[in-house]
N, C-alpha and C positions, 0 to 999 in steps of 0.2 A: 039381689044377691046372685041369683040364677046368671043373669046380666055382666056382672062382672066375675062372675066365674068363666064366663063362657070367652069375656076378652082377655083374661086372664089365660085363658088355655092355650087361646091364638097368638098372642107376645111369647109364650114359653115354647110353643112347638116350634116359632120361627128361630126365636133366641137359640135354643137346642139344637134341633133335629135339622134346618134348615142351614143354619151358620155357627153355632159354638162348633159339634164336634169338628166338624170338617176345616174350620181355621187352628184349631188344635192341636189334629194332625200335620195339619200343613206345618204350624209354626215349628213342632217338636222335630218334623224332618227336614225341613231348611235350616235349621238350627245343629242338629245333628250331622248334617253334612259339610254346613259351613265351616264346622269346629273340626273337621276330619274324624268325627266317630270318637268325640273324646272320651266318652262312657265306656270304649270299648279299648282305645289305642293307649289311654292313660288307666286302667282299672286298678293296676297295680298301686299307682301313687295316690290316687282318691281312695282306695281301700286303706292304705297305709297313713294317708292326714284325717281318717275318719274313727272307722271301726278299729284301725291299730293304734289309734293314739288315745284311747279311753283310759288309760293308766297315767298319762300325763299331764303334771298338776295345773300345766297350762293352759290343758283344755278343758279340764273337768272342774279345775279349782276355782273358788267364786273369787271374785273380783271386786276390791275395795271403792274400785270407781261405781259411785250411784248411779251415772250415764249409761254403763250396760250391764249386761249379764254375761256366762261366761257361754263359749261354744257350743257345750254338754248341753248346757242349760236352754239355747237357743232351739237345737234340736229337739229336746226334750217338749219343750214350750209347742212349737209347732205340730212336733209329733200328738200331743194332747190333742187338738184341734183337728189332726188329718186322720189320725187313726179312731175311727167312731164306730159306730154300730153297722157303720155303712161296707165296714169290713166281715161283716158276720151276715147280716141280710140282706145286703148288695150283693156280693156274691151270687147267695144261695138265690137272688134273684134272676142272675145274670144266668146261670145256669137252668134254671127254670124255663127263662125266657129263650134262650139258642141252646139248650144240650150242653155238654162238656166240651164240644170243643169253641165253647165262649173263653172259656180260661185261656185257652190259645191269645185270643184279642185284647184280650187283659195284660198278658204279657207283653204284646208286642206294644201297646200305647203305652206302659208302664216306663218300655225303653225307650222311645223317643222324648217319656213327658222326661224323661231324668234331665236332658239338654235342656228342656224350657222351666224347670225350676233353676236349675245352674243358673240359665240366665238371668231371671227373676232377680233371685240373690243376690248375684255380682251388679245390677244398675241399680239393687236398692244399697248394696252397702256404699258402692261410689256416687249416689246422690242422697244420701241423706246428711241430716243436721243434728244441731243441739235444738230442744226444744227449752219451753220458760221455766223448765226444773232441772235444765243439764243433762236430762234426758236425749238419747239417743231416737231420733225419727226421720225414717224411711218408706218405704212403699211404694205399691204405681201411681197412687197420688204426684210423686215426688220428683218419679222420673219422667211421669206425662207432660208433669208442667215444666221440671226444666230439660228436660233432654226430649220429648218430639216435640215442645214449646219453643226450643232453641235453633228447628231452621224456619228456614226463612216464609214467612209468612203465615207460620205454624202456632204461631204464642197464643190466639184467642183460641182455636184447635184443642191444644194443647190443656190449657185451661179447663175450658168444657168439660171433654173426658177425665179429665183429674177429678173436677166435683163430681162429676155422674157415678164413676166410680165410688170416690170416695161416701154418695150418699145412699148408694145401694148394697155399702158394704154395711153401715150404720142397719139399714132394715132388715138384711139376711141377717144381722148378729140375734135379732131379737128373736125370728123364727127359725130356721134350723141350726143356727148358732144356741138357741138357748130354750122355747117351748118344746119344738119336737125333741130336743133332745131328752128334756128332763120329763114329758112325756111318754117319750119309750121306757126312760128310768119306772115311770110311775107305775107302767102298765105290767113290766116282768118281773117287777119286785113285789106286787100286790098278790100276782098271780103265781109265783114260784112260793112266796112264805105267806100264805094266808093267815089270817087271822080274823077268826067269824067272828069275834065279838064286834069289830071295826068294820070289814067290809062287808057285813049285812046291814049296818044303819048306811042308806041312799039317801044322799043331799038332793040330788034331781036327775034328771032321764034326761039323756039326749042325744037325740040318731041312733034309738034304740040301746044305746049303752047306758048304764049305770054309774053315775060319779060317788064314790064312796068317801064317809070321812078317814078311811085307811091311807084314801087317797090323797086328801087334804092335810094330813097329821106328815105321811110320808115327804109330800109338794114344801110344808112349812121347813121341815128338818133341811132338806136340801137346799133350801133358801139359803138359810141362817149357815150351814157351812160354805158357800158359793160367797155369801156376803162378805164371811170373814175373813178370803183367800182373793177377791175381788179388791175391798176397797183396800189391802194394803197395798197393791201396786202393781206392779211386774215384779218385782223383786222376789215379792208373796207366792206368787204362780209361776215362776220357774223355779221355786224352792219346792214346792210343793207337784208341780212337773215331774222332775227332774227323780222325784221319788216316787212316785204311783207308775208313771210310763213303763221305766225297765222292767219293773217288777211283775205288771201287767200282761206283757207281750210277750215276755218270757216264760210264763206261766201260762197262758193261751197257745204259746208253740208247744210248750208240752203235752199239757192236755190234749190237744190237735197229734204229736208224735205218737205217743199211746194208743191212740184210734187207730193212725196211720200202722204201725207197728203190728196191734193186734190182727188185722187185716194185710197182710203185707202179701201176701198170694194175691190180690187185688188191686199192688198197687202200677203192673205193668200194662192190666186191661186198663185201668182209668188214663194214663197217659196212653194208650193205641186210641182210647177215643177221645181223648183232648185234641192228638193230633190228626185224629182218621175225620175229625168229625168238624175240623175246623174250618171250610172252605165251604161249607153250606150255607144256604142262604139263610135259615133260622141261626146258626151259631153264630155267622158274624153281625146280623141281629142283638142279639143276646149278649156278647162281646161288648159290642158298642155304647149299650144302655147299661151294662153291669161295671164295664170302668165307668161311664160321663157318670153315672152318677153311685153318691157319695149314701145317699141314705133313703134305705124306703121302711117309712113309718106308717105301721098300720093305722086303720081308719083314715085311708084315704090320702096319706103325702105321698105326693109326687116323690119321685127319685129327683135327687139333691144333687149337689156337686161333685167332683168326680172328688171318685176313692181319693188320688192322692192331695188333690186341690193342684197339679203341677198346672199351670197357666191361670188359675184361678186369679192369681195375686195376693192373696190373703198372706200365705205362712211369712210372705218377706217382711210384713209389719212385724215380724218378731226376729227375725232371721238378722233384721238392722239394727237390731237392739245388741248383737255378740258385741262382744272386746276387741273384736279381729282388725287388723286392720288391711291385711288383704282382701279385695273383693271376691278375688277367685275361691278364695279360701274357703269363706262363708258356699261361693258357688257347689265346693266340692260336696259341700253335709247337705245341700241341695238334694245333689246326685244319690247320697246314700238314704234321705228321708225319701225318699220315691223307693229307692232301694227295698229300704224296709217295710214299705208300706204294702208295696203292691207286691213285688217277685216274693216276698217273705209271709208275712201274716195273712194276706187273702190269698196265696198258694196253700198256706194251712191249709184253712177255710174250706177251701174245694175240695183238696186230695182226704179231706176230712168224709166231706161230703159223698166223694166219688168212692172211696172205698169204703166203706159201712153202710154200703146195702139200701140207705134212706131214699134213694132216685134210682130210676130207671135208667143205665147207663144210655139206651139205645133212643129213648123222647125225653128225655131233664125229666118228666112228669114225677116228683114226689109217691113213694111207696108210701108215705106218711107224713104228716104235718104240711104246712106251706111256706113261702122265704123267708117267714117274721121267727120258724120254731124248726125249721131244718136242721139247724144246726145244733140246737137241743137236742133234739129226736138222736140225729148222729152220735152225742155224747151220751146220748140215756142208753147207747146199743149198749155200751162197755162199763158208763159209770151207774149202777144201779142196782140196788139190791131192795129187791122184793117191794112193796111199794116205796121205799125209799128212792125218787131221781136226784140222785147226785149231778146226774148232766145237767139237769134243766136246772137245779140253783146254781151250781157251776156255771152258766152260762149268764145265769140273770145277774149274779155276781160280776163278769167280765162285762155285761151292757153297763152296767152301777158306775164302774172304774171306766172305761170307754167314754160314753157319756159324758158324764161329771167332768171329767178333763178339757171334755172338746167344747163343754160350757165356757170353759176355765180360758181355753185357749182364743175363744172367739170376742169375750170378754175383752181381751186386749187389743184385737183388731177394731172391733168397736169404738174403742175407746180410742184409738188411733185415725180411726178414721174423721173421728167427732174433734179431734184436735186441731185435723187440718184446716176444716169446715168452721170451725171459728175463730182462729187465725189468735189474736190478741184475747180475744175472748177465752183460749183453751183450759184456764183453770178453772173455772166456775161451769163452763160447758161440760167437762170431762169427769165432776163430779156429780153433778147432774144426771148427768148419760148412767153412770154405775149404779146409782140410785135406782133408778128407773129399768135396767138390765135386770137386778138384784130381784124389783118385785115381778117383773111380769115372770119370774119364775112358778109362781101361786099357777099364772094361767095354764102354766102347761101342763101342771098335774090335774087341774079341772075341765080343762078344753076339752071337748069331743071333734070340734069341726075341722075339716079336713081343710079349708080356705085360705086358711090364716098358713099352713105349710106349703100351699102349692104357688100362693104371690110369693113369700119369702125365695123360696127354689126359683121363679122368676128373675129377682133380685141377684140370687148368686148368678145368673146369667149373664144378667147385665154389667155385673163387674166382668165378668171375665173378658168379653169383646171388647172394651177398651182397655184393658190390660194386656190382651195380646198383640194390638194394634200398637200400643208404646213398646214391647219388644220386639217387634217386627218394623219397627223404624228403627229400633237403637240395635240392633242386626249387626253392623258395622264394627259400634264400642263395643260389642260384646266378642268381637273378634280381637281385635288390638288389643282389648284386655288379659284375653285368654292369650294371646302370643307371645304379648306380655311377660306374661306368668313364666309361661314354658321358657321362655329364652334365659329370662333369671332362676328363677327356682328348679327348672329340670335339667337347662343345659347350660348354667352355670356363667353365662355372659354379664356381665358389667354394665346393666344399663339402668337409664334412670324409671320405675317404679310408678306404675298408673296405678292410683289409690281413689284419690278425690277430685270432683269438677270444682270443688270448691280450693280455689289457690292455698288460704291459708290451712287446710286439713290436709291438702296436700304435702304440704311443707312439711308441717307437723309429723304426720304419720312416717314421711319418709325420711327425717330426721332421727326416729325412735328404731326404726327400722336396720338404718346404717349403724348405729351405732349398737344395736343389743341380736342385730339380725332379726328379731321379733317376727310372728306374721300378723 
């Protein structure tokens, strides 16, 4: 075990630290410039087909066709999966790790990843298909094999990376997609509402921790709701999305304003040292490891995938699942899920952190607690009376809803990925797959080992580089598309409509289009 831990470390530090971030960045800024600063130059119309169009039953209203889900709903789906705990203790890690002005790097990756989810989006909507239920499927599976598979001499290439992808995305669904998540569930939910008759009877010891049946009863419970939101579909889990998300985030900002608020004399020093303190070598450090990665779970997980997953490739298996039938379209709620994820709820997060006294503004070092309960501590300043901590069940409550979601939402990539991977086979493979997603829930609320989260964190690696490596070939479409766009939808030209590679969805789509305007 020592053995493959130790090769385990070396594939993750090269994967990571060696080539993920640094092809990330790069992609997010060749893509940002290529596009002219569309994140910046168009904000008004991607705020306006995003966050302004939430009242519009076109975007919010569900959709009779089984094939997809609606736009809201897409978002929503995704947002489950990217907004995780890794928003709450990645952070407070990131800060830990470089000081405050890590928030600084946070922000600026935050802005470039907005262009490399866009892009993401827009070559999974313009290559995806029907699958053997009418269902809607996309992803970098889809656009490796047919769009970097489509030049020339690229097809077995192409291929390759589609399955490498497609079956590393299969393994990270089970471990930070699904144990470590439901593991953090198990461990702040036990820990915030105790209950001694339960968690004094010990199943077994291991690596010094205690497995309780509080643990086990807690582990079974969220099975059996995971199962029942699982096996009905996607339909199931963007219904159920669509509802826990808003309500979630908007109640985390709050909670988060109220700190901020009550502390407001505070909150000018925390931004002089976000910005005074960002150009040091420990804060762009700390920066770097607090965006790349998405989630640090106590007992020893590795940091995860980045906060927003923007290059990842995962969110577009859901993002090709909308009704839309613009590419760009889907691109723009790209721009706004990075939007949200990162300039919005992990800016909570910090200016939470940074103003309520819980760190050292001048070394990150914690006045109390460590990255797993920072952010408890910050909420126990304001919400708590007498032994009563409202912060800390407030918090274990938003990892519960957090969590649970990003279970919910990985579930589907999973499952998406496993479709590809058996090709004719998808229906009996993909019920399979949920099957087996469903139980190893049990392990995460019994696991103590730290192993099984740090290969998974591996895996999300290994999708990433062949996922960025197919939109850094398709650079190109993802330009024509977006010009595309702009030259009909912003400035009103007459021309014919890049939707599908596929001729007859082409036709289609741009039939529906001319005649109802539809996007």
């Amino acid at each position: 075990m020592e053995k493959i831990a130790e090769f385990n470390d070396l594939i993750n530090t090269f994967v990571w630290t060696k080539v993920g971030v640094w092809l990330l960045i790069a992609t997010g800024v060749i893509l940002t410039v290529l596009t002219g600063f569309f994140q910046v130059t168009h904000i008004r119309h991607w705020m306006k087909k995003t966050v302004g169009s939430m009242f519009d039953k076109k975007v919010i209203g569900h959709t009779d066709d089984k094939a997809s889900i609606s736009q809201f709903q897409a978002l929503c789906t995704a947002l489950a999966a990217t907004v995780g705990v890794g928003n709450i203790a990645g952070v407070s890690a990131a800060i830990i790790t470089g000081g405050p002005g890590a928030v600084f790097w946070m922000w600026l990756a935050a802005f470039f990843g907005m262009m490399t989810n866009y892009s993401e989006n827009i070559l999974g909507i313009y290559y995806r298909r029907k699958n053997h239920t009418g269902e809607w499927s996309g992803g970098a599976m889809y656009y490796l094999q047919d769009g970097l598979g489509s030049y020339k001499g690229m097809k077995s290439v192409g291929r390759i990376l589609a399955v490498l992808f497609a079956v590393c995305a299969v393994l990270a669904s089970f471990g930070i997609g699904n144990m470590g998540q439901v593991n953090k569930i198990v461990k702040n939910l036990t820990s915030a509402f105790d209950i001694k008759a339960l968690s004094s009877h010990v199943l077994y010891s291991s690596d010094g921790t205690d497995v309780t049946l509080y643990m086990l009863i807690v582990g079974l419970i969220i099975m059996a709701l995971v199962g029942f939101v699982v096996i009905g579909g996607l339909q199931r889990i963007a219904i159920v999305a669509e509802k826990i998300i808003p309500f979630m985030v908007v109640m985390y900002i709050l909670g988060s304003l109220v700190i901020i608020v009550a502390n407001a004399g505070q909150i000018g020093t925390a931004f002089g040292h976000i910005f005074g303190m960002a150009f040091t070598k420990n804060a762009a450090w700390g920066g770097a490891t607090g965006v790349a990665f998405k989630t640090i779970i106590t007992q020893g997980c590795k940091r995860g995938v980045f906060s927003n997953e923007a290059g990842l490739g995962s969110s577009v298996m859901v993002h090709s699942n909308s009704n839309v039938r613009e590419p760009v379209k889907q691109g723009l709620w790209g721009i706004f899920e990075v939007f949200a994820d990162t300039i919005i709820v992990c800016t909570m997060t910090a200016m939470t952190i940074l103003t309520s006294g819980v760190i050292d503004l001048e070394t990150g070092i914690p006045v109390t607690g460590d990255d797993a309960t920072l952010v408890a501590e910050a909420f126990n300043t304001i919400f708590k009376a007498g032994s009563f901590e409202f912060g800390r069940g407030f918090i274990a409550i938003a990892i519960l809803l957090f969590a649970f979601t990003t279970v919910l939402g990985w579930s589907h990539y999973g499952t998406k990925a496993v479709e590809y991977l058996a090709g004719k086979n998808a229906a009996k493979a993909t019920r399979v797959y949920k099957i087996i997603f469903v139980v190893m829930i049990i392990s995460g609320a019994l696991l103590t080992s730290s192993l099984a989260w740090d290969i998974s964190d591996t895996f999300n690696g290994m999708m990433m580089i062949p996922n960025l490596i197919g939109v850094l070939s398709l650079t190109p479409l993802v330009m024509k598309l977006t010009k595309n766009y702009v030259r009909r939808r912003i400035r009103g030209e007459d021309i014919e409509p890049m939707l599908s590679f596929d001729p007859e969805i082409q036709k289609e789509n741009a039939k529906v289009i001319k005649e109802t305007g539809e996007e």
